[in-house]
Every structure is written in C-alpha cells, then in structure tokens.
N, CA, C and O of each residue as an XYZ file, in Angstrom:
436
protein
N      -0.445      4.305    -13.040
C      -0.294      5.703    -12.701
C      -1.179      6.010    -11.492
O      -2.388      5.777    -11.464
N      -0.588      6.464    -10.658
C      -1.360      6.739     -9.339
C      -1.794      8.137     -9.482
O      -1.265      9.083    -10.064
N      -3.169      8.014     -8.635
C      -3.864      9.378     -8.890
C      -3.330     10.535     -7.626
O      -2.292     10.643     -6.974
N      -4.655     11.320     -7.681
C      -3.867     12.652     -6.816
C      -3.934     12.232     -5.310
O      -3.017     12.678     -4.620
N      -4.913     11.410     -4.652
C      -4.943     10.596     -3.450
C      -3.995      9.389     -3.003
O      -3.928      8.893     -1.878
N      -3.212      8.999     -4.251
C      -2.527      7.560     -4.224
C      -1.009      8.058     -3.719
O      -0.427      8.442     -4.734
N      -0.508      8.142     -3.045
C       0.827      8.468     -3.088
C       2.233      7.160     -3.775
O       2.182      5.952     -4.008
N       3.006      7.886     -3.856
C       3.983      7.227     -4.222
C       4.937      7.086     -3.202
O       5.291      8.158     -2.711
N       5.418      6.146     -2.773
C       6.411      5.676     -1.747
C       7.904      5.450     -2.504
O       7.960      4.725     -3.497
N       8.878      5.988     -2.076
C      10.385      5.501     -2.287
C      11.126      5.610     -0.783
O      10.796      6.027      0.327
N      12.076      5.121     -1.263
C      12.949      5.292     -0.294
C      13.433      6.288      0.426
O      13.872      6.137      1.566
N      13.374      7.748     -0.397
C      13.372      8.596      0.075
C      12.295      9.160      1.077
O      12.597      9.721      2.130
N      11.332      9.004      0.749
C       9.996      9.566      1.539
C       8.963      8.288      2.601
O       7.862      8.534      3.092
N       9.844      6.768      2.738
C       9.075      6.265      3.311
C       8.678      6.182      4.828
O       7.575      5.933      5.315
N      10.565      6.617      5.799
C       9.911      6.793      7.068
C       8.982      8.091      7.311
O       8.172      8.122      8.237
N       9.188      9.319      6.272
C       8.440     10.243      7.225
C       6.699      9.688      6.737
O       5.739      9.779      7.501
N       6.612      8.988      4.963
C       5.130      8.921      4.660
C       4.456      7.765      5.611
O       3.290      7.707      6.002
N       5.365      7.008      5.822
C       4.595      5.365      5.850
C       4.970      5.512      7.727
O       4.074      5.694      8.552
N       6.426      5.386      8.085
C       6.594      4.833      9.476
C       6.447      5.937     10.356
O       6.554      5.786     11.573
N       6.200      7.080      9.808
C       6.087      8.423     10.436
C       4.550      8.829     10.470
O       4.235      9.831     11.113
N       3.890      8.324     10.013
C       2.359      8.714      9.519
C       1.607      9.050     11.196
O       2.000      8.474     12.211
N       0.625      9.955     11.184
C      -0.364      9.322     12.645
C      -1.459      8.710     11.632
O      -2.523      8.301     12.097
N      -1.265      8.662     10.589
C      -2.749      7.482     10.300
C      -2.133      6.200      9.866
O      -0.955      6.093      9.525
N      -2.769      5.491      9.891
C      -2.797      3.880      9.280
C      -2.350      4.464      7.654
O      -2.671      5.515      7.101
N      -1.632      3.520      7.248
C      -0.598      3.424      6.050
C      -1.285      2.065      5.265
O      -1.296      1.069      5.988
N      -1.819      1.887      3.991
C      -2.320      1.344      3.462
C      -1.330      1.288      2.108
O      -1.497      2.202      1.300
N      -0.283      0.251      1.795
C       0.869      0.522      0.882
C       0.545     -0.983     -0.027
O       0.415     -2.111      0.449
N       0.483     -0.638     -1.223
C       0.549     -1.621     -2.120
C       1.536     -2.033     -2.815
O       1.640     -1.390     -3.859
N       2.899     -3.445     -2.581
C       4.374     -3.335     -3.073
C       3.056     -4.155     -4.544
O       2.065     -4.883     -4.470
N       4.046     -3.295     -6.046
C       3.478     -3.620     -7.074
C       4.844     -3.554     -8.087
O       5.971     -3.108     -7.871
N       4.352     -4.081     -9.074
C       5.759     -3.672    -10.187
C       4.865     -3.658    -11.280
O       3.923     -4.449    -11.333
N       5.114     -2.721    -12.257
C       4.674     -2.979    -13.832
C       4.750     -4.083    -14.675
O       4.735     -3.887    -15.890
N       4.823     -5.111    -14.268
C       4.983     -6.130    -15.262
C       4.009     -7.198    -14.764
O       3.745     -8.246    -15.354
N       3.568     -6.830    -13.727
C       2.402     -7.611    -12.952
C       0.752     -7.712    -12.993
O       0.084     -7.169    -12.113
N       0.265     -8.300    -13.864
C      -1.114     -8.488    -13.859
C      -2.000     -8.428    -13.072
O      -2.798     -7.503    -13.222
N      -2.188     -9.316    -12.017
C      -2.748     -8.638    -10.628
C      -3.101     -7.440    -10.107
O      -4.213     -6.998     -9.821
N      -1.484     -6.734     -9.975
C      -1.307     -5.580     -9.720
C      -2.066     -4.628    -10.232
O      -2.831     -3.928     -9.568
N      -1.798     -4.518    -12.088
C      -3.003     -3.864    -12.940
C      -4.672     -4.129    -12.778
O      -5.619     -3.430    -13.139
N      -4.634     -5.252    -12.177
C      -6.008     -5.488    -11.516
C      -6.495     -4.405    -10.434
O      -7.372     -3.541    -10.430
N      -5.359     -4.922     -9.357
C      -6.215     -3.753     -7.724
C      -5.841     -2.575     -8.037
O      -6.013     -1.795     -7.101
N      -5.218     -1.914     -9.335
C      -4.967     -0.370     -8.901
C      -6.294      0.382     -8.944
O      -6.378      1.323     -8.155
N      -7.045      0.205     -9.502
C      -8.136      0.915     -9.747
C      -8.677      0.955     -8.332
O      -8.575      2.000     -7.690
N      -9.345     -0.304     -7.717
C      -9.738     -0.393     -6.713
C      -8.624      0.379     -5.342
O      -9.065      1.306     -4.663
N      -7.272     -0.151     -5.133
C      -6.546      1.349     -4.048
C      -6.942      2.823     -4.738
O      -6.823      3.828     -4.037
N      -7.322      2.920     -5.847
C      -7.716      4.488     -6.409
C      -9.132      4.875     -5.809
O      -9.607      5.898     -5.315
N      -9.519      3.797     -6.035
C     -10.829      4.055     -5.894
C     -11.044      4.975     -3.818
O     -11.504      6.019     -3.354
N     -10.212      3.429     -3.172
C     -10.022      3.432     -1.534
C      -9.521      4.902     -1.648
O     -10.286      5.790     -1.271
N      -8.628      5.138     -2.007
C      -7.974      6.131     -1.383
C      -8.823      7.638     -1.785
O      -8.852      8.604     -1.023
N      -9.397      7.598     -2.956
C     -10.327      8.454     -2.639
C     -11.814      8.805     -1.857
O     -12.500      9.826     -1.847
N     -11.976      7.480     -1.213
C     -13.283      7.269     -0.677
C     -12.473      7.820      0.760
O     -12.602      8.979      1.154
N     -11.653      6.830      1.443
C     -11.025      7.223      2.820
C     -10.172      8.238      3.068
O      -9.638      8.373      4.169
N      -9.934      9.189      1.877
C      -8.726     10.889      2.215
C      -8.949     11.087      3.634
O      -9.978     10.887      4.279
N      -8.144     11.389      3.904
C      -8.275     12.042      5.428
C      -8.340     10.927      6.460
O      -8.576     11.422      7.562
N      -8.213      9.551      6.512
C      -8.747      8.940      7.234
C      -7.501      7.919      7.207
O      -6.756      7.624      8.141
N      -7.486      7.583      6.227
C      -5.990      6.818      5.911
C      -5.188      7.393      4.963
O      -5.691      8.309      4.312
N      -3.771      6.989      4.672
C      -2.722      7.078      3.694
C      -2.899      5.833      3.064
O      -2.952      4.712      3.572
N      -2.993      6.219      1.760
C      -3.333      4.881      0.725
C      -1.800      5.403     -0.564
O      -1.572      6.498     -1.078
N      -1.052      4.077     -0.694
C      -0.194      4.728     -2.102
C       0.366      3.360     -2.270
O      -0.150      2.338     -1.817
N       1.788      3.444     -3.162
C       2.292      2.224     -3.355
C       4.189      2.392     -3.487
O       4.771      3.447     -3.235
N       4.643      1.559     -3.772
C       6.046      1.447     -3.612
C       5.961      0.326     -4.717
O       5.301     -0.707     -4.608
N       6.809      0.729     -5.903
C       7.594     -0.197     -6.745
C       8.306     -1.167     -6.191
O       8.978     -0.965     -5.179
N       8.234     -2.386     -6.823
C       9.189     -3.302     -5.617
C      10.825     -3.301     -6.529
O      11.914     -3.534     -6.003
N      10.538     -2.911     -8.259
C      11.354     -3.335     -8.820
C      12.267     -1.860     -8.627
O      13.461     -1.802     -8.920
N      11.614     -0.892     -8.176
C      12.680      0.563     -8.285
C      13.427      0.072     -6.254
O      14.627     -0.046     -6.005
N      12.498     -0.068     -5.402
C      12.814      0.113     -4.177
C      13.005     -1.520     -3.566
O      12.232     -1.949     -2.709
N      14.113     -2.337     -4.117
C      14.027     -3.791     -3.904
C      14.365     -3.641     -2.050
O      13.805     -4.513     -1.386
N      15.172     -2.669     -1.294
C      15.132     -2.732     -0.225
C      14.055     -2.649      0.577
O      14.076     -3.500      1.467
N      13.411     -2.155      0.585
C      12.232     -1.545      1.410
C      10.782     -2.872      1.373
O      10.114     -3.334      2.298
N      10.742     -3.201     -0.463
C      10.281     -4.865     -0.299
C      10.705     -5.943      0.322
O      10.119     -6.871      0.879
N      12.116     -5.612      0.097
C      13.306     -6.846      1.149
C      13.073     -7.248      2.185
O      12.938     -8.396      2.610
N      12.991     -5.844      2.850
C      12.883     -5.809      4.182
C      11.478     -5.978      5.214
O      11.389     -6.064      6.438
N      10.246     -5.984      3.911
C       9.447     -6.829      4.598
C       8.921     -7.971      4.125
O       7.733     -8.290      4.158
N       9.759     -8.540      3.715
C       9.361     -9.461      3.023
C       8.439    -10.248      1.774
O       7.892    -11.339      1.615
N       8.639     -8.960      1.000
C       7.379     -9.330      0.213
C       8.076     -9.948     -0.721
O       8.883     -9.300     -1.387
N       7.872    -11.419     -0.952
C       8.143    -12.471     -2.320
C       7.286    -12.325     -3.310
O       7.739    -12.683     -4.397
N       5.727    -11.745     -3.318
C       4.961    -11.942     -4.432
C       4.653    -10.784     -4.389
O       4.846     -9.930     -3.523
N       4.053    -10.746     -5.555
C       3.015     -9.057     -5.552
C       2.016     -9.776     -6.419
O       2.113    -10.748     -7.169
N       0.776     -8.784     -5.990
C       0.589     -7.488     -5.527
C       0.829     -7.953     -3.618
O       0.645     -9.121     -3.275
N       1.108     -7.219     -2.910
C       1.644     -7.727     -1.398
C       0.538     -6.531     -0.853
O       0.680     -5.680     -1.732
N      -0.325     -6.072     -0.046
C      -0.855     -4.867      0.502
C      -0.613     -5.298      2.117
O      -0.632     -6.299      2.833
N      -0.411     -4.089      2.178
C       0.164     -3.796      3.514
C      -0.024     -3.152      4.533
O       0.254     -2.003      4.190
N      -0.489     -3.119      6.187
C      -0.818     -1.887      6.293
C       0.192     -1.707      8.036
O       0.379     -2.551      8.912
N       0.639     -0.260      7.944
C       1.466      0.232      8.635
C       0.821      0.928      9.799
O      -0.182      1.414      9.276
N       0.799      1.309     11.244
C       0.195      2.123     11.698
C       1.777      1.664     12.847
O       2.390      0.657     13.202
N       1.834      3.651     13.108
C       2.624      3.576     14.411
C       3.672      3.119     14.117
O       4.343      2.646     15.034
N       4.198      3.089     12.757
C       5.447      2.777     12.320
C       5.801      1.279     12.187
O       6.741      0.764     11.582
N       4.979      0.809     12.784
C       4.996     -0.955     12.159
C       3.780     -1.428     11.599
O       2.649     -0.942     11.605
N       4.372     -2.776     10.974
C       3.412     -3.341      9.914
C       2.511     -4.620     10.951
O       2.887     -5.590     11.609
N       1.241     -4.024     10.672
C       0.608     -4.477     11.737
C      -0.855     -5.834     10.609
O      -1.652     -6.621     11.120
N      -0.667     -5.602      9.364
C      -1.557     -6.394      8.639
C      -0.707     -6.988      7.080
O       0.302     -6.483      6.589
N      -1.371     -8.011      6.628
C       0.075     -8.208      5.379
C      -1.365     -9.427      4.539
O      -1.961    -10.370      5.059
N      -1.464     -8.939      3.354
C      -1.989     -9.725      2.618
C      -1.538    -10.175      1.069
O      -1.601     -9.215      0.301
N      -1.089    -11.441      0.431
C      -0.740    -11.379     -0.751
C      -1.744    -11.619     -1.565
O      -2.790    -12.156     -1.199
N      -1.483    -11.214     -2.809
C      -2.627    -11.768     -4.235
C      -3.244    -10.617     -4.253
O      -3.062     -9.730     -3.419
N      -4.454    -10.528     -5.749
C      -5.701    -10.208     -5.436
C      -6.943    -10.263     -4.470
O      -7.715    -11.166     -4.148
N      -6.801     -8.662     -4.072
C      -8.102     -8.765     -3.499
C      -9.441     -7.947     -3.671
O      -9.129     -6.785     -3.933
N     -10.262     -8.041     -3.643
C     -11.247     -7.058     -3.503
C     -11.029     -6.454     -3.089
O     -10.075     -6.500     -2.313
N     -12.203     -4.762     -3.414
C     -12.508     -4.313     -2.272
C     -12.711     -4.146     -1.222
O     -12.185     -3.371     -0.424
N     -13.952     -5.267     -1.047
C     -14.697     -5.311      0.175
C     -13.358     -5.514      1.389
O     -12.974     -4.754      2.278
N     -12.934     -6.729      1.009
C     -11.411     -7.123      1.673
C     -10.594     -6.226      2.282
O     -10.361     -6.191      3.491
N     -10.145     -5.478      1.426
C      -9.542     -4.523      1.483
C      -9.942     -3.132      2.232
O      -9.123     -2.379      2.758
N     -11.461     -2.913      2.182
C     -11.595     -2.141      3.442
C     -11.642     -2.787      4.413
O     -11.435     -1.998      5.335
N     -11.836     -4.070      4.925
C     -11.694     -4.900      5.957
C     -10.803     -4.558      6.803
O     -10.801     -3.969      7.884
N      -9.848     -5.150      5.953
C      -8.399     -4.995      6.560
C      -8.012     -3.415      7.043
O      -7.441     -3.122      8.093
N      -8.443     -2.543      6.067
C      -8.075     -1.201      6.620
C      -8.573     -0.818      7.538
O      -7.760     -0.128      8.154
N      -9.767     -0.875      8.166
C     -11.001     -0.128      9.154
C     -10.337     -1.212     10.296
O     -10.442     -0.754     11.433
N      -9.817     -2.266     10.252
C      -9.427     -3.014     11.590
C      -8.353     -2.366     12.142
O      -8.055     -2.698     13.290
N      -7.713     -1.537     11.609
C      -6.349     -0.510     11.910
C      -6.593      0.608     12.090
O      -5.883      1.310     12.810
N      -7.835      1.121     11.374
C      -7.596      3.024     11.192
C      -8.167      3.452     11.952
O      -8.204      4.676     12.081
C-alpha cells in the first residue's frame, strides 16, 4: 500500500505523472506476489517522504500495467527506475538499499 507521497502509476496517468514530470521520476515496476518488492517498499516510502518536492517517487504494478513494463523492459522485479525529461535515464534490478537508491536519484534530480 503506497502512502500519501508514493504515487501510483497506470496507464492512465503515466505520460502526464512520469514522462511529463519537470522533476526526476523515481518509479518502482513491483507486483504483489514478490518478496523483494515487499522488502524496498518501506524504504521508496520512506525516500519519497524525505525528497517531496524534489522528486516524484511511486510505483506501477507490472501485473495490472504489463504494457508500460513491456515497454521498458523490465523482466524482473523489483526493477527501479528513474525518468527525467520524459526518458529513462537510470535502470536498476533486485534489491536495493537505501543508500543506493538515493545514489541513483541525486545523480538525476
């Protein structure tokens, strides 16, 4: 369950949230049946309330939105992702930390 900072991505809302954004897009493809996944949510909860305003932090089901995973290729999850300027400019699979994970974000935002 994503909190009040985490957004939810579908198909409906992804060019204006994700490829439309002026901030860096921080998207986690996840599915409920995924262990991992139940691992980093806490931690994107955590990000996305530390960085509000600074980045867009949320996630996209891969099993509701199989196009939008399709189309960038994500074979595994948890997949994190990050978008700026309407393209995907960073791509990491597995578990990761935190620390990692702001890494990757602050090299974009």
């Amino acid at each position: 369950m994503a909190g009040e900072n985490v957004k939810t991505f579908t198909a409906a809302n992804w060019n204006e949230e994700v490829l439309g954004s002026d901030k860096a897009v921080l998207v986690d493809f996840w599915a409920a049946w995924c262990g991992p996944c139940r691992m980093v949510a806490p931690i994107i909860e955590e990000l996305a309330n530390e960085m509000a305003g600074k980045v867009v932090i949320g996630k996209l089901n891969v099993d509701d939105e199989p196009a939008i995973s399709g189309q960038y290729q994500v074979m595994s999850i948890p997949t994190l992702a990050v978008f700026k300027n309407g393209q995907l400019v960073d791509k990491s699979v597995g578990f990761r930390g935190k620390a990692d994970l702001v890494k990757m974000i602050e090299k974009h935002a």
